[in-house]
C-alpha positions as YAML, in Angstrom:
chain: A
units: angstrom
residues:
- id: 1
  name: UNK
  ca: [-4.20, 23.05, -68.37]
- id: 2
  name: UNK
  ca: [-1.09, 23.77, -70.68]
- id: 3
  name: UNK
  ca: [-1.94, 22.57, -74.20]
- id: 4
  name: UNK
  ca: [0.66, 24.39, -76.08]
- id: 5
  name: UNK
  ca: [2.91, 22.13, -73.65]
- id: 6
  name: UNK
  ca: [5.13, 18.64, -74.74]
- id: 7
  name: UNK
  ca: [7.32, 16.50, -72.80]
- id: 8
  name: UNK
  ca: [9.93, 13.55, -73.32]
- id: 9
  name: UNK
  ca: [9.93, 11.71, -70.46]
- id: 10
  name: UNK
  ca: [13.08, 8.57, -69.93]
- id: 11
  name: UNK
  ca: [13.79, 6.20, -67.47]
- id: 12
  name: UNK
  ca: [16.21, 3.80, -67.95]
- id: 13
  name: UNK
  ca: [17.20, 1.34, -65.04]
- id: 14
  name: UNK
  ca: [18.33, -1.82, -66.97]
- id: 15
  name: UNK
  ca: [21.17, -1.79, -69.06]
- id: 16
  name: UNK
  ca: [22.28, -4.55, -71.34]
- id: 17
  name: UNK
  ca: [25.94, -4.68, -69.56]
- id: 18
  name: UNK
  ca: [25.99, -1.32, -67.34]
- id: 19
  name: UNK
  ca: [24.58, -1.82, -64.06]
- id: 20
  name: UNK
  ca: [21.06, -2.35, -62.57]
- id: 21
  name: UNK
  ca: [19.87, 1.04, -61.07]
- id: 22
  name: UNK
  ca: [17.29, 1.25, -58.66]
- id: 23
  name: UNK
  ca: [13.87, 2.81, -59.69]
- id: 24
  name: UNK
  ca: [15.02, 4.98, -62.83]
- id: 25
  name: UNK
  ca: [11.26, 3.81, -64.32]
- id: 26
  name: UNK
  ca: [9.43, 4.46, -61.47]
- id: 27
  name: UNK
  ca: [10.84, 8.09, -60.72]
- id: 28
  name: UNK
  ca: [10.08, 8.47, -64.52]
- id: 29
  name: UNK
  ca: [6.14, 7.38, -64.24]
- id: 30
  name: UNK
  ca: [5.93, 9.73, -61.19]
- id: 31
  name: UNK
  ca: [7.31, 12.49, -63.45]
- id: 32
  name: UNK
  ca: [5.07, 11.60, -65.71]
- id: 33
  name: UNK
  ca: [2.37, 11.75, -63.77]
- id: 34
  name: UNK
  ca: [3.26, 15.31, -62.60]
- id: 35
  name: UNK
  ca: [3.09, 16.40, -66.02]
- id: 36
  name: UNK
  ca: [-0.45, 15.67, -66.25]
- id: 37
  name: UNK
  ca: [-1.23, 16.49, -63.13]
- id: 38
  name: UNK
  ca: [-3.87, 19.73, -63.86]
- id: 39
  name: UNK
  ca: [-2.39, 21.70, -60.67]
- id: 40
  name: UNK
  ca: [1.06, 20.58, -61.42]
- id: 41
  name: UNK
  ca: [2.53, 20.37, -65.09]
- id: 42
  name: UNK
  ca: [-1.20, 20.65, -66.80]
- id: 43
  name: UNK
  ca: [0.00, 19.01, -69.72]
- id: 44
  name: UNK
  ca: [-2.56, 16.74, -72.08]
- id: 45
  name: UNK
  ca: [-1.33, 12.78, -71.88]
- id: 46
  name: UNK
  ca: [-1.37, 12.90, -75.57]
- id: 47
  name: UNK
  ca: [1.51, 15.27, -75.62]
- id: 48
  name: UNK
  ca: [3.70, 13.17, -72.85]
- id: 49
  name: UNK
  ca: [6.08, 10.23, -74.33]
- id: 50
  name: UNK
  ca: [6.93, 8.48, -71.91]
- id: 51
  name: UNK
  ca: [10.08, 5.43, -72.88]
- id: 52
  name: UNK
  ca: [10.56, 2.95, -69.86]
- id: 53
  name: UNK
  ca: [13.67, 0.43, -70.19]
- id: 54
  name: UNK
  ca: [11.90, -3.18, -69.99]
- id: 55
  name: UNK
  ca: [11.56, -5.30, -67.24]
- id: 56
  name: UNK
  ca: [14.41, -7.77, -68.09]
- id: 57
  name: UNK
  ca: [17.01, -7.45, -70.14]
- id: 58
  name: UNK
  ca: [16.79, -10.95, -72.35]
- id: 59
  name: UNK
  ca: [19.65, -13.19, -72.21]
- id: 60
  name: UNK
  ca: [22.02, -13.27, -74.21]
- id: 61
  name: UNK
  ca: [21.20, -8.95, -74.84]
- id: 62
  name: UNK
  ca: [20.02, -8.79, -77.87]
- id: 63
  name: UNK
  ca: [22.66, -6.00, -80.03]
- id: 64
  name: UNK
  ca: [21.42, -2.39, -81.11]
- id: 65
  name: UNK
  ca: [17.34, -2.05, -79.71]
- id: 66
  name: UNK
  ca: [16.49, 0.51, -80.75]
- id: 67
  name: UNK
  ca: [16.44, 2.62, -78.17]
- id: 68
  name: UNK
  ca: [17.97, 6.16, -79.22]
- id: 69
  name: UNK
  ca: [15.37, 5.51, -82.56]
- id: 70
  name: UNK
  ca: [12.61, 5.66, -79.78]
- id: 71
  name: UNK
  ca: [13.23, 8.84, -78.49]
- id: 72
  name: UNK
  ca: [13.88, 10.47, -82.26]
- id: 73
  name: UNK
  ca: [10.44, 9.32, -82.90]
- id: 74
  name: UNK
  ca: [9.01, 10.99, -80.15]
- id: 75
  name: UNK
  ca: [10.58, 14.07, -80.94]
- id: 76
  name: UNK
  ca: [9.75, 14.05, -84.75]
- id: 77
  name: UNK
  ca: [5.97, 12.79, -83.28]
- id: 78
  name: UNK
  ca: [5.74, 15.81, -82.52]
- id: 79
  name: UNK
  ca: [5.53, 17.24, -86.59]
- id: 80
  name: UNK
  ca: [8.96, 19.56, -85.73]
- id: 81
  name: UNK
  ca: [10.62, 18.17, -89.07]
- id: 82
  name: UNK
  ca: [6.98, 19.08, -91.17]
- id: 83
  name: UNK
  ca: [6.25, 22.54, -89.13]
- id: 84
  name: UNK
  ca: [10.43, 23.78, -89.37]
- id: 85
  name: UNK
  ca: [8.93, 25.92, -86.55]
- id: 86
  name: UNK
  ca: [7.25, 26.45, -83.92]
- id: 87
  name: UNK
  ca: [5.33, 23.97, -82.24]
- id: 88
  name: UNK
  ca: [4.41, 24.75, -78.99]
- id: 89
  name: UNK
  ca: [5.11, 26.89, -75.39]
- id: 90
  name: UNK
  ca: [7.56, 24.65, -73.61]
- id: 91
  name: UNK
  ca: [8.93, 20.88, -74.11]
- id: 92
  name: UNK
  ca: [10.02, 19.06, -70.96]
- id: 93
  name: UNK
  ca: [13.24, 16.43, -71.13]
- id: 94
  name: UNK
  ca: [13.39, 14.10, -68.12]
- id: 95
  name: UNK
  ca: [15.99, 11.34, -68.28]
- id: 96
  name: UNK
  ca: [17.02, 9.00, -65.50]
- id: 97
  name: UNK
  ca: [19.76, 6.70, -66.00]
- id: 98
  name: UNK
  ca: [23.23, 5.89, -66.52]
- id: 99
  name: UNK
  ca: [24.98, 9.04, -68.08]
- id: 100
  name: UNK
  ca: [28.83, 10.41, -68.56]
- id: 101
  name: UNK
  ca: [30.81, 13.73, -69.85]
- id: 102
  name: UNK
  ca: [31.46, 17.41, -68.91]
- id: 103
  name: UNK
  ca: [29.54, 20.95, -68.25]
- id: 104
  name: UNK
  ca: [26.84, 20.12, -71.34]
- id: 105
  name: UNK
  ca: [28.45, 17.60, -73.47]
- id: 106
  name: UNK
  ca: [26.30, 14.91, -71.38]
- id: 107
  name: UNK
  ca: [25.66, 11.18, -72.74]
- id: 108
  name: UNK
  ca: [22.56, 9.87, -72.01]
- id: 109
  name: UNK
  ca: [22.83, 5.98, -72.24]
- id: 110
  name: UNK
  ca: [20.25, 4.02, -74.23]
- id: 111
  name: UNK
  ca: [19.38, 0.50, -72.64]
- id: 112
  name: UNK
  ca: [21.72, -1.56, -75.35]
- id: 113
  name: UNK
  ca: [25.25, 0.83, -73.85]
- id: 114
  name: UNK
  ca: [27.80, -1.24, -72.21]
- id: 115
  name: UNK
  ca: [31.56, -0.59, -71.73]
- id: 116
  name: UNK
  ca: [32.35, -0.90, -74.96]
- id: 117
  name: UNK
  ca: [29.77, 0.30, -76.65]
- id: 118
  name: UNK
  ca: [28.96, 3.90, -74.75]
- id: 119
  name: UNK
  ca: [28.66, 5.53, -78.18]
- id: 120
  name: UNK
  ca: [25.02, 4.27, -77.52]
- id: 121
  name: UNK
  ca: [23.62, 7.48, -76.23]
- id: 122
  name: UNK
  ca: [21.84, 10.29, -76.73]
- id: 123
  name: UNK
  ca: [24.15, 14.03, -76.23]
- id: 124
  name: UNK
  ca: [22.28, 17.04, -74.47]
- id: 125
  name: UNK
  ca: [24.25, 19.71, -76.26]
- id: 126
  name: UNK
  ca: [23.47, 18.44, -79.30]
- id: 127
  name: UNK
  ca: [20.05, 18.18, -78.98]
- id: 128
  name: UNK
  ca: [20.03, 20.92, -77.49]
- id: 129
  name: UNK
  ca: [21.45, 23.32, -80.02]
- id: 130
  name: UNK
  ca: [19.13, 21.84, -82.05]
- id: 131
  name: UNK
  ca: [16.04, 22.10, -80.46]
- id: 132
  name: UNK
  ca: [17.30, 26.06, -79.68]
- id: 133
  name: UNK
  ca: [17.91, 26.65, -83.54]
- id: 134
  name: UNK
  ca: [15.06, 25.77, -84.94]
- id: 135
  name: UNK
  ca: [12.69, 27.10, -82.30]
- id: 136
  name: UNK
  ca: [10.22, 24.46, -81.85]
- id: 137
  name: UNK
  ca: [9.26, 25.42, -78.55]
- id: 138
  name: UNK
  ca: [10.01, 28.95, -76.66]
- id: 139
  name: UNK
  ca: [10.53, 27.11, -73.37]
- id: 140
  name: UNK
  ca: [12.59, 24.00, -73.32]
- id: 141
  name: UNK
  ca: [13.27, 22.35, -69.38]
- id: 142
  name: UNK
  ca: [15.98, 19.78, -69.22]
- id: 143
  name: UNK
  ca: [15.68, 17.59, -65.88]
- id: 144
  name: UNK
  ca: [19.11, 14.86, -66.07]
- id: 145
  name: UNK
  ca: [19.22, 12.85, -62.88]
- id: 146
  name: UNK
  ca: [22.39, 11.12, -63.90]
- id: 147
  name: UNK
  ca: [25.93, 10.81, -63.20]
- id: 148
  name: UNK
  ca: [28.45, 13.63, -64.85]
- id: 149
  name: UNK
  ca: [31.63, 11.26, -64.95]
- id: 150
  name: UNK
  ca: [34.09, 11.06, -67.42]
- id: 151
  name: UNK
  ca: [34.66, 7.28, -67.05]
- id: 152
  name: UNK
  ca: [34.25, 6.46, -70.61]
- id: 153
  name: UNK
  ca: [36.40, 7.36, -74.06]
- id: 154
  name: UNK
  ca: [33.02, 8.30, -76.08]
- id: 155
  name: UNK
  ca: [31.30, 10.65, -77.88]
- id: 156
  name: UNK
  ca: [27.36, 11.99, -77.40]
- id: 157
  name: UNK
  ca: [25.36, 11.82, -80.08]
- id: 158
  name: UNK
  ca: [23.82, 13.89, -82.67]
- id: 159
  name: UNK
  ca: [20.15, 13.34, -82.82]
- id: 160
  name: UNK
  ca: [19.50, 11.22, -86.14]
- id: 161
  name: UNK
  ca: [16.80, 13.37, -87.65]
- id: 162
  name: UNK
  ca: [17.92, 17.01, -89.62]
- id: 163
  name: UNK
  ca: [16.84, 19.47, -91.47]
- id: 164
  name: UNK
  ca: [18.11, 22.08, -94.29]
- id: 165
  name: UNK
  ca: [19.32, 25.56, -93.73]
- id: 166
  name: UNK
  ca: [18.75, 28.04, -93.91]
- id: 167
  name: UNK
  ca: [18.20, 28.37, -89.99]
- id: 168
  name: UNK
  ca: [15.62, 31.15, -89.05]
- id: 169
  name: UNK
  ca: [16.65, 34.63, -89.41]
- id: 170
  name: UNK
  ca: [16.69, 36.31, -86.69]
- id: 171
  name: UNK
  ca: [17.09, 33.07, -84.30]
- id: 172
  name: UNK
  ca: [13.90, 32.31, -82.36]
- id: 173
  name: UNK
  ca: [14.02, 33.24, -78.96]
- id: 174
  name: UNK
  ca: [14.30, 30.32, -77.10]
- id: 175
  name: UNK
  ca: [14.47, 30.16, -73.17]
- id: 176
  name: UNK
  ca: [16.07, 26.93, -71.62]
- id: 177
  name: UNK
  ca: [16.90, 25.77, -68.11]
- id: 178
  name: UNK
  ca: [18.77, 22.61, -67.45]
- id: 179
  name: UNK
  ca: [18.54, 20.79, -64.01]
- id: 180
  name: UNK
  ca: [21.62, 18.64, -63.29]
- id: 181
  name: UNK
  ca: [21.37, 16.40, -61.12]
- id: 182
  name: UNK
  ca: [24.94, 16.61, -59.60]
- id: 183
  name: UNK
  ca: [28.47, 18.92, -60.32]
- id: 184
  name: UNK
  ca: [30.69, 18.74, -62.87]
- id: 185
  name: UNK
  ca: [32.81, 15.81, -62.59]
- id: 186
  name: UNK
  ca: [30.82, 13.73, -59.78]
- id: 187
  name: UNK
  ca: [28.48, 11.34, -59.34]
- id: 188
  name: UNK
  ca: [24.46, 11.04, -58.74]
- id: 189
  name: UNK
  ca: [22.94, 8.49, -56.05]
- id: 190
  name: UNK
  ca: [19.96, 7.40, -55.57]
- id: 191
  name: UNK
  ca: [18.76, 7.13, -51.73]
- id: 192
  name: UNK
  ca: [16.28, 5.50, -50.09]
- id: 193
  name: UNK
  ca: [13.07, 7.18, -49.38]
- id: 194
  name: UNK
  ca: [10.50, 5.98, -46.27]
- id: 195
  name: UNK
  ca: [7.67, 7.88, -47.42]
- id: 196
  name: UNK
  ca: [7.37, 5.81, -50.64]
- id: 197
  name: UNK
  ca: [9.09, 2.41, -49.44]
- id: 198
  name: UNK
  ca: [11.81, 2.90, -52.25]
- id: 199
  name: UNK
  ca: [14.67, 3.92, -53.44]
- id: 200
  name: UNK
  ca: [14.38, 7.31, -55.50]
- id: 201
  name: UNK
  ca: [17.09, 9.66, -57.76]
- id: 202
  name: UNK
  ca: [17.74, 12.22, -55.26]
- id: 203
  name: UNK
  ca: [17.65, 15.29, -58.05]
- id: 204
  name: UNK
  ca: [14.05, 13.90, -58.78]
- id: 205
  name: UNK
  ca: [12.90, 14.13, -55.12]
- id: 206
  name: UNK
  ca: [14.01, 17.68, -54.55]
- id: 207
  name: UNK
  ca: [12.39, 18.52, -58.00]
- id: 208
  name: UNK
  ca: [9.38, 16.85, -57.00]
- id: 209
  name: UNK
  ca: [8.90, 18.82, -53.49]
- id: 210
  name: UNK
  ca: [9.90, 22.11, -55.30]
- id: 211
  name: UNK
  ca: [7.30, 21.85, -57.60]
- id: 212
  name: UNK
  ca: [4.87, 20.80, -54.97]
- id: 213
  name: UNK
  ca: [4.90, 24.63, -53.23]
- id: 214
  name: UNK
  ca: [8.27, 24.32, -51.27]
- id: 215
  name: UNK
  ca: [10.13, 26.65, -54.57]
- id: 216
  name: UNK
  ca: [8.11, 29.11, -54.21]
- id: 217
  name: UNK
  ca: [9.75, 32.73, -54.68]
- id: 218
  name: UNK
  ca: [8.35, 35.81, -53.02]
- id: 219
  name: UNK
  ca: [5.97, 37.08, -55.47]
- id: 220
  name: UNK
  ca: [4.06, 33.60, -55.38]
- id: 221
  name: UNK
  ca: [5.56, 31.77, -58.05]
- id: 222
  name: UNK
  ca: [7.33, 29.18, -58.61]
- id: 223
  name: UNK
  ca: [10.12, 29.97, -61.74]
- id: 224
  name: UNK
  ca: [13.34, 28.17, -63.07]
- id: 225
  name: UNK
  ca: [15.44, 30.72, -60.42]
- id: 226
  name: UNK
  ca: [13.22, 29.26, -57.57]
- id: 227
  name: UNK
  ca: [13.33, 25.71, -58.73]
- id: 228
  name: UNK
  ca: [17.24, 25.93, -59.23]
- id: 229
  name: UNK
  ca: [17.65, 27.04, -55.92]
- id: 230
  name: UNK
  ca: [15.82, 24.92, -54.18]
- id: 231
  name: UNK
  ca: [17.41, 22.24, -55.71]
- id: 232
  name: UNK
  ca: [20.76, 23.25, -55.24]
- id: 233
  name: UNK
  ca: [20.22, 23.97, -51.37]
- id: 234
  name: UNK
  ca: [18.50, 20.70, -51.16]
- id: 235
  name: UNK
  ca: [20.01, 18.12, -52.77]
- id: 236
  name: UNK
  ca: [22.98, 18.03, -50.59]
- id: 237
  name: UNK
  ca: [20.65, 17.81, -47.76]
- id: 238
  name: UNK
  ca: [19.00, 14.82, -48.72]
- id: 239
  name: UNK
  ca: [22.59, 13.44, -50.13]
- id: 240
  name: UNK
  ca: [24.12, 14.38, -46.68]
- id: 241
  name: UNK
  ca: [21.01, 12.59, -44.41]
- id: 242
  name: UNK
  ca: [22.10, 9.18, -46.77]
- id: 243
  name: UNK
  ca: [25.38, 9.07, -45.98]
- id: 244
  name: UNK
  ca: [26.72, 10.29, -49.91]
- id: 245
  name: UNK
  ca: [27.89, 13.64, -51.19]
- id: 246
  name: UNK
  ca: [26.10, 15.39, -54.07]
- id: 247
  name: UNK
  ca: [25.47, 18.69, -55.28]
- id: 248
  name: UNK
  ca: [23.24, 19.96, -57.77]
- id: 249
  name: UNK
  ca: [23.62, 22.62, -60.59]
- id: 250
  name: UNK
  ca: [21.10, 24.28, -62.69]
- id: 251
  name: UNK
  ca: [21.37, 26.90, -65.88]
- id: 252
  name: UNK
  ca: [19.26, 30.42, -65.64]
- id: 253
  name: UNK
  ca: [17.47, 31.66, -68.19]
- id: 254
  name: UNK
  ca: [17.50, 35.22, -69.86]
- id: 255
  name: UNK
  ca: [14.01, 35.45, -68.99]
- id: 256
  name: UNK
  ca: [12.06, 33.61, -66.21]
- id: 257
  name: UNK
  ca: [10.17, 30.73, -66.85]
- id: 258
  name: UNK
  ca: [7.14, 30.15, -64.64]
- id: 259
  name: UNK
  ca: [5.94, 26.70, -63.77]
- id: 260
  name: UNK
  ca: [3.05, 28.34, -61.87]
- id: 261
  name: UNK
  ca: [1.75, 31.18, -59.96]
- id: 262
  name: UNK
  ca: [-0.62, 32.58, -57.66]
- id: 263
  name: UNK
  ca: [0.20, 30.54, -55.27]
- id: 264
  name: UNK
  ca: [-0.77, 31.39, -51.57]
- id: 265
  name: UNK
  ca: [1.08, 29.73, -48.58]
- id: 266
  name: UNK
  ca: [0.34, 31.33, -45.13]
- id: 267
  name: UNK
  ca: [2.78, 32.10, -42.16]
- id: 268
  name: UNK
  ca: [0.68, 32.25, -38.71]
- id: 269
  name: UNK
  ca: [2.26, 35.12, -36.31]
- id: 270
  name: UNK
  ca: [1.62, 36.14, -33.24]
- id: 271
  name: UNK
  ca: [1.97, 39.68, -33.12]
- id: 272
  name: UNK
  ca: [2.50, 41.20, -29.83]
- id: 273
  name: UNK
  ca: [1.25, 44.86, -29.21]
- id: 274
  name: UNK
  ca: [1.17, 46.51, -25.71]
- id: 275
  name: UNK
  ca: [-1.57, 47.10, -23.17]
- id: 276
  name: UNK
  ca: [-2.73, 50.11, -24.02]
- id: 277
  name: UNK
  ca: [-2.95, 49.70, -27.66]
- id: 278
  name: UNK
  ca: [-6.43, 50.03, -28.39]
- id: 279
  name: UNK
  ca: [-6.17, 49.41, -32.75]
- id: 280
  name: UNK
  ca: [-3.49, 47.52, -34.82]
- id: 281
  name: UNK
  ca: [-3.23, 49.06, -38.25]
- id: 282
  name: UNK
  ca: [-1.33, 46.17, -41.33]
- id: 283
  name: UNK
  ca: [0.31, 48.19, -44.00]
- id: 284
  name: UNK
  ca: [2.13, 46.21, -47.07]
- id: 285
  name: UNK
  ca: [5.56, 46.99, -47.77]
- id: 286
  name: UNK
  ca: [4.73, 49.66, -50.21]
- id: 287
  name: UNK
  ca: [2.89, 51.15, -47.44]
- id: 288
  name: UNK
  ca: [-0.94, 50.81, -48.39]
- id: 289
  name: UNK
  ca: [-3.37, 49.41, -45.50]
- id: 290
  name: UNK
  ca: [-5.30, 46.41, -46.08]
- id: 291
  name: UNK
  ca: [-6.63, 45.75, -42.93]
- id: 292
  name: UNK
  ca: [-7.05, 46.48, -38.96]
- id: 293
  name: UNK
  ca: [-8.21, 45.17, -35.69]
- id: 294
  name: UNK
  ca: [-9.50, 47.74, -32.97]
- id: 295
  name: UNK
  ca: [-10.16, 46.89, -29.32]
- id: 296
  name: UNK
  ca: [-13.90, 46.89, -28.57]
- id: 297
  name: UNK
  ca: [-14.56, 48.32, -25.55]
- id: 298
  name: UNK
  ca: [-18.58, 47.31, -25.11]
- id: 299
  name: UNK
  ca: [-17.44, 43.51, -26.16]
- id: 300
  name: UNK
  ca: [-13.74, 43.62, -24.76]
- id: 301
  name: UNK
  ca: [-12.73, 41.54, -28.23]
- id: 302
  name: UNK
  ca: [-10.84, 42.91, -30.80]
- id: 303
  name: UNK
  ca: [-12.92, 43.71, -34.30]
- id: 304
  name: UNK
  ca: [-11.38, 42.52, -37.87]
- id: 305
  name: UNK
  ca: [-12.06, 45.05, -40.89]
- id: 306
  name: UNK
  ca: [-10.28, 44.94, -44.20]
- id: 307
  name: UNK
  ca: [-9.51, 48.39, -45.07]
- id: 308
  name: UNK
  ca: [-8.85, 47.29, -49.14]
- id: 309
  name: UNK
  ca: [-11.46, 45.90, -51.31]
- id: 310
  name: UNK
  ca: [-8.32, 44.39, -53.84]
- id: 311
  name: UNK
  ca: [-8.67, 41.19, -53.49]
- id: 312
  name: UNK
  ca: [-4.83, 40.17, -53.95]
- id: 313
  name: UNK
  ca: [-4.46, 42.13, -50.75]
- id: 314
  name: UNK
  ca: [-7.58, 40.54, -49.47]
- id: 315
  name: UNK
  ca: [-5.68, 37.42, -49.12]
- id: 316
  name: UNK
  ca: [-2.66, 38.82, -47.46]
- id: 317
  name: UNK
  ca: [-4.35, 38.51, -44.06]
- id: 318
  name: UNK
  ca: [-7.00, 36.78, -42.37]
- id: 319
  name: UNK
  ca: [-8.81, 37.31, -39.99]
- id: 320
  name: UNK
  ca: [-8.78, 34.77, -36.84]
- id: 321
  name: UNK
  ca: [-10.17, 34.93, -33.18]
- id: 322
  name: UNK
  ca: [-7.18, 33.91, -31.31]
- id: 323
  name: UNK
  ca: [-6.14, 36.03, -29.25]
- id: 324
  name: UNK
  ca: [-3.71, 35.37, -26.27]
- id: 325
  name: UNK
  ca: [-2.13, 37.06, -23.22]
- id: 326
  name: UNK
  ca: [2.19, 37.11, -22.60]
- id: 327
  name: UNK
  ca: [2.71, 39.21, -19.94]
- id: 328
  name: UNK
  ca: [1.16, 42.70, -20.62]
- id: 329
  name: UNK
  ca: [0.97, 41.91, -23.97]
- id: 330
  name: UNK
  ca: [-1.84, 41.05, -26.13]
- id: 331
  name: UNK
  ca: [-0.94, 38.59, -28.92]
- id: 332
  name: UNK
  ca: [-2.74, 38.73, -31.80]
- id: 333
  name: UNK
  ca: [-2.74, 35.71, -34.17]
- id: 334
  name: UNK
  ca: [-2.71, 36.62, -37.87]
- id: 335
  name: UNK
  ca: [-1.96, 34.31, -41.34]
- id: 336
  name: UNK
  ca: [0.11, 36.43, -43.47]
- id: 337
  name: UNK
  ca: [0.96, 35.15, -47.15]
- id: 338
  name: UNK
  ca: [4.49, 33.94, -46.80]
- id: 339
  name: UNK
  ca: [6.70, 35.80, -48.97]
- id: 340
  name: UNK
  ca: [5.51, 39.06, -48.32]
- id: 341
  name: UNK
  ca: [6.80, 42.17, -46.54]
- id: 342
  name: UNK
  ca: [4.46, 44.03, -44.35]
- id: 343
  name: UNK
  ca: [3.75, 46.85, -41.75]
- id: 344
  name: UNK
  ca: [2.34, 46.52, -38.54]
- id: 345
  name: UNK
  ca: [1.56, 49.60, -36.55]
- id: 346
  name: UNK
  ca: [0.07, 49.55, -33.19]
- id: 347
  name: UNK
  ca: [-1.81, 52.92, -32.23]
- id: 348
  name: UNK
  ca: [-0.12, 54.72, -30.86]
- id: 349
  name: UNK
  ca: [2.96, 53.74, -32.21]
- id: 350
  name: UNK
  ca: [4.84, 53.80, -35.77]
- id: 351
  name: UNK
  ca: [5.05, 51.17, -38.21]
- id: 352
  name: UNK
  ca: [7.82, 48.02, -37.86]
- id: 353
  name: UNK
  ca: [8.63, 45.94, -41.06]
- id: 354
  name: UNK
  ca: [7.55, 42.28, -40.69]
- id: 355
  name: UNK
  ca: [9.99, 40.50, -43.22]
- id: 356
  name: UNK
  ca: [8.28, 37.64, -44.58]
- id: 357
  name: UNK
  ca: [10.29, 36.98, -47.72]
- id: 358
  name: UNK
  ca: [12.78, 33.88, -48.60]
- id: 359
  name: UNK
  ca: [15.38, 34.06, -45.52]
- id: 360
  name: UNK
  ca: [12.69, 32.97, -43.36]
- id: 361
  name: UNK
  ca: [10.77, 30.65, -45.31]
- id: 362
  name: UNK
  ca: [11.49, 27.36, -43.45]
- id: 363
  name: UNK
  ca: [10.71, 28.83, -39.61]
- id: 364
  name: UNK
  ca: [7.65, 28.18, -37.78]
- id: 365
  name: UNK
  ca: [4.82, 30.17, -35.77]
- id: 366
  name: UNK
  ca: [7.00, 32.56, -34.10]
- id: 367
  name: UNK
  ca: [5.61, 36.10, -31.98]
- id: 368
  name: UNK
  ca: [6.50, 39.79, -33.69]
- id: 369
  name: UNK
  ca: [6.84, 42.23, -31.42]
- id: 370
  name: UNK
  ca: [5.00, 45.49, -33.41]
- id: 371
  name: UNK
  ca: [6.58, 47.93, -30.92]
...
């Protein structure tokens, strides 16, 4: 669990005047319920606020709810104006919706917005600065699954609460990462999604797979680089399968931030060794063994040992008793930790690199040949 963690969570899908959009609450609530998720965001329920449009939109709208005061109050809920410091590790700052404006000067629109009254919104750069001058938090992750348009004359707005300088000296260091949902200029969609019988924001259901093991980076983790990159490589996909075109951007922090580690996916190869071989030997790629089969010759099966007792190595391979014939080839069957870069040297023979890391994430079971 992440106690030290806080997260604003908006989803906005009927608007006074703009249009109806299609499941902005639910993808919301299942944000939400990553968040407290203990293998996914960790974070206690007490610390989530989560601000849903209403079901219906009375009529006639009523003028000015309040819905910009809501999310103030769940900022300042969280004592920033009394502490003038910091709170916690990391805030999270989901909004779906209706939004406008350029690069960072993005309008968030509250439910009461219409046409001629898009001054109703909240701006991300000026939250933003805020939240980064003050230091409230040392992480801050901005996920915006909305539109990027400039279809409207208005201004984003300043969040309502302040406080007095002086600032503090020096600044705090703040890391931030902001998730857009599509480029500069263009459009979001939201498609429809068989697996869950709805529609969904299509930035929110490559966020949601990338956090659910497919980001994961080469040393096990998945960070704000790894998340950003998986969702700019797969939003367009999903865009592309639904007929639409959209493309995702994403800021990068100074230093990483790290959603979670430690994570172990496995690769199963067949590795292919001659004949004669009688012993394969598995190096890392910093070239220290971990582990070996050897041909028994009173059993005629091959024998697993790990060489290591480290038991981050421990987990690089596993042992397994398939073993299978191609040719005059023996094919051993191995789970390597994707990600990883190892050595596989067949005796007698020398060593060949098995290349495990990010270019070949999304293959299948495939056969090595180790000589």
């Amino acid at each position: 669990m992440n106690p030290e963690d806080y997260a604003i969570v908006i989803g906005i899908e009927n608007y006074s005047s703009l249009p109806v959009l299609s499941d902005a609450t639910k993808d919301a609530t299942q944000f939400a319920r990553w968040l407290q998720d203990p293998v996914g965001g960790g974070l206690d329920e007490k610390k989530i606020r989560l601000i849903l449009s209403p079901p219906q939109i009375p009529t006639p709208p009523k003028r000015h709810e309040p819905y910009k005061e809501l999310i103030d109050e769940a900022f300042t809920s969280f004592k920033i104006l009394a502490t003038k410091g910091r709170v916690g590790r990391r805030l999270y700052f989901y909004f779906s919706g209706h939004g406008y404006g350029q690069d960072d000067d993005l309008g968030m629109f509250m439910v009461e917005a219409s046409e001629d009254q898009a001054n109703l919104n909240i701006g991300l750069r000026h939250y933003r600065n805020f939240l980064m001058r003050w230091g409230f938090w040392d992480e801050i992750v901005f996920i915006l699954d909305c539109c990027r348009t400039s279809d409207y004359d208005a201004i984003p707005q300043h969040p309502s609460f302040t406080l007095r300088p002086p600032f503090p000296t020096p600044p705090p260091p703040v890391e931030d990462f902001v998730a857009f949902a599509t480029l500069n200029g263009t459009p979001s969609f939201n498609t429809w999604d068989e697996s869950q019988g709805r529609k969904r924001g299509i930035l929110t259901k490559a966020l949601l797979e990338g956090l659910a093991d497919k980001a994961v980076d080469g040393l096990g983790r998945i960070t704000a680089s790894s998340l950003g990159k998986y969702i700019k490589d797969r939003v367009p996909v999903i865009a592309k399968d639904n007929q639409v075109e959209q493309g995702a951007q994403h800021t990068t922090p100074h230093e990483e931030i790290i959603f979670k580690e430690n994570i172990i996916i496995t690769r199963k190869v067949g590795v292919a060794i001659p004949s004669a071989t009688s012993q394969l030997i598995i190096w890392t790629g910093d070239f220290i063994r971990i582990a070996q089969y050897t041909f028994n010759n009173a059993t005629g099966n091959w024998d697993f040992i790990y060489i290591t007792a480290e038991p981050k190595l421990m987990i690089a391979v596993r042992s397994g008793n398939k073993i299978t014939k191609e040719g005059n080839d023996t094919i051993i069957w191995i789970d390597f930790q994707q990600g990883g870069m190892y050595g596989l040297q067949p005796i007698p023979g020398d060593p060949r690199p098995l290349d495990l890391r990010e270019e070949q994430k999304e293959a299948g079971d495939f056969i090595f040949k180790a000589y």
